[in-house]
C-alpha positions in Angstrom: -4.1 -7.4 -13.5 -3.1 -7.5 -9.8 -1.2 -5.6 -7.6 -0.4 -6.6 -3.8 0.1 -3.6 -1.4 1.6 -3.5 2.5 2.9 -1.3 4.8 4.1 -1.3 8.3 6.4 -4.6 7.9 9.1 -2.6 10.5 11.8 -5.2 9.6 9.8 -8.4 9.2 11.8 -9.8 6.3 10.4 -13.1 6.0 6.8 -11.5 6.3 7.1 -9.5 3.8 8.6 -12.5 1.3 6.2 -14.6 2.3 3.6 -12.3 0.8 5.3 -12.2 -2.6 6.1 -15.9 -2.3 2.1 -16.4 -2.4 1.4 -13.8 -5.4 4.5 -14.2 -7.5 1.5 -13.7 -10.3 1.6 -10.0 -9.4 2.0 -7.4 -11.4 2.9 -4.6 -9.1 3.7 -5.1 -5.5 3.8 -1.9 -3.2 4.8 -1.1 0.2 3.4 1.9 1.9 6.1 2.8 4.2 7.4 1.7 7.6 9.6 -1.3 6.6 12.9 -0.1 7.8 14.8 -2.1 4.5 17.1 -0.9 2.6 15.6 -0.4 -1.1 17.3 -3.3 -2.2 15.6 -5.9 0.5 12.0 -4.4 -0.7 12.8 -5.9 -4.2 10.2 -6.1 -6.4 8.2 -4.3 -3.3 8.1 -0.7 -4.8 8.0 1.2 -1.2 7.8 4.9 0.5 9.7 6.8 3.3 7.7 6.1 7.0 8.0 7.6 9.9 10.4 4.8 10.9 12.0 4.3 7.8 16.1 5.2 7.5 16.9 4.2 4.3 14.5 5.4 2.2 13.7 9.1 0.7 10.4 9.2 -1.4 7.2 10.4 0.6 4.7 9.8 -2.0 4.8 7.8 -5.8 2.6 7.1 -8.4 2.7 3.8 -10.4 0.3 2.9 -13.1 0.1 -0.4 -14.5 -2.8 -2.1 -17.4 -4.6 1.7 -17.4 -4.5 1.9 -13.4 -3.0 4.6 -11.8 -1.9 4.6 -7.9 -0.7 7.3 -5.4 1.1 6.0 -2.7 1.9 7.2 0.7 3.0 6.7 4.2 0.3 9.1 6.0 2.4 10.5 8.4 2.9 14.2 8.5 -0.1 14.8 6.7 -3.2 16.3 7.3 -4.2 13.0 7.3 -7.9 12.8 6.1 -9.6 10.5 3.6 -10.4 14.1 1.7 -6.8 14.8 1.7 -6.1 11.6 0.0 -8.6 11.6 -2.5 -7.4 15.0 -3.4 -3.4 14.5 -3.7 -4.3 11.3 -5.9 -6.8 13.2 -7.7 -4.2 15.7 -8.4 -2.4 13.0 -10.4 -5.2 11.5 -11.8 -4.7 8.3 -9.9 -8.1 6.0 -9.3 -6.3 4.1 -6.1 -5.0 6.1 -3.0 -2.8 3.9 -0.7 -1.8 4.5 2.5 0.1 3.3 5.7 0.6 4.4 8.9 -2.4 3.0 10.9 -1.6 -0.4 10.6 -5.4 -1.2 10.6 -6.9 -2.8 7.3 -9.6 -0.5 5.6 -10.8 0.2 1.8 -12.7 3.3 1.6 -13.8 5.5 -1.5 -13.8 9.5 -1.5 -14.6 11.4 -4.3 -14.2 8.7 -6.8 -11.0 7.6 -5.6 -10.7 4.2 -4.1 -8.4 4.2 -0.5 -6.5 1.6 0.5 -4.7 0.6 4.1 -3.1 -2.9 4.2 -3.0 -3.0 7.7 0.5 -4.1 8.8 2.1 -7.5 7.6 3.8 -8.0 11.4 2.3 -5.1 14.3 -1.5 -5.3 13.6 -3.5 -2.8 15.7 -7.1 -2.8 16.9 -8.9 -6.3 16.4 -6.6 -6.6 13.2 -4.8 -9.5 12.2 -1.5 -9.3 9.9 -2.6 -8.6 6.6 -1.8 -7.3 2.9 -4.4 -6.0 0.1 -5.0 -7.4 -3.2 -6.2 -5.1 -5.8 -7.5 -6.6 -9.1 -8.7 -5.1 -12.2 -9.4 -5.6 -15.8 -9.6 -1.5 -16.1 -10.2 1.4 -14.3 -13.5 1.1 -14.1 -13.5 -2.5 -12.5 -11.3 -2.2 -9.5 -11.5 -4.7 -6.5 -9.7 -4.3 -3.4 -9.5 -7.4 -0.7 -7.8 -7.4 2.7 -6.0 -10.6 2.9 -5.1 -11.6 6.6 -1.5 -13.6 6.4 -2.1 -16.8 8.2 
C-alpha cells in the first residue's frame, strides 16, 4: 500500500497536483493542514483545518487503509510535543501520527507510534527543500516513511 502526505501547500495549486500527478498509484493521499483550498480543490487529498485555512473545519481525522491506521493533524494549538502526538493517535489506536505546521520534513517514532511532517510542498523552512512523504506498507508491522523533495 501507499499513502502520500503534505501539508503547508498555502494555495500552491499546481504543487500540490503535481504531487498526485507523480503517485496516481496511491492509495490514500493526505494533507495536514495549511492549504487554504476549498475541500473540493484538495480532491482526492483528504486534508485538516490550519491555522491559515478558511474553508475547512476538521482539526484532527483518522483514516485507515490495508490494516493501517492514521491520525492526522495540523499541530497548531496544541501542546505540540512528539508525546502529545503519540498519545492522541494512540488514543485511536493509530500506528502513523501526521502532522503539519512546521513546514520542516522529519519522521520520528514515540512510543510505538511512527510521526510524520512532510515539510511544506511550496514555503520550506530551515535547510528544507519543498517536499511530501511517502508511506509504504504491506501491514502494520512493516511501515516505511520517505521524505520526497519535489524537484
Amino acid at each position: 500500500m501507499k499513502v502520500i502526505v503534505t501539508s503547508d501547500t498555502h494555495g500552491d495549486l499546481l504543487a500540490l497536483k503535481k504531487v498526485y500527478e507523480m503517485n496516481k498509484d496511491a492509495d490514500l493521499f493526505i494533507d495536514a493542514g495549511d492549504s487554504e483550498l476549498k475541500e473540493e480543490d484538495l480532491v482526492p487529498f483528504k486534508s485538516v483545518k490550519g491555522n491559515c485555512d478558511v474553508y475547512l473545519t476538521n482539526n484532527f481525522r483518522v483514516d485507515e487503509v490495508g490494516g493501517v491506521t492514521f491520525f492526522t493533524t495540523h499541530g497548531n494549538g496544541l501542546f505540540f510535543t512528539n508525546s502529545k502526538l503519540s498519545s492522541m493517535a494512540r488514543d485511536v489506536n493509530a500506528q502513523v501520527a501526521i502532522h503539519g505546521h512546521t513546514h520542516i520534513p522529519e519522521i520520528v517514532e514515540k512510543d510505538g507510534v511512527k510521526i510524520v511532517c512532510p515539510g511544506s510542498v511550496s514555503r520550506p523552512k530551515g535547510n528544507s527543500r519543498p517536499s511530501y512523504a511517502q508511506i509504504t506498507f504491506s501491514n502494520k508491522n512493516d511501515i516505511d516513511i520517505k521524505i520526497i523533495e519535489l524537484l
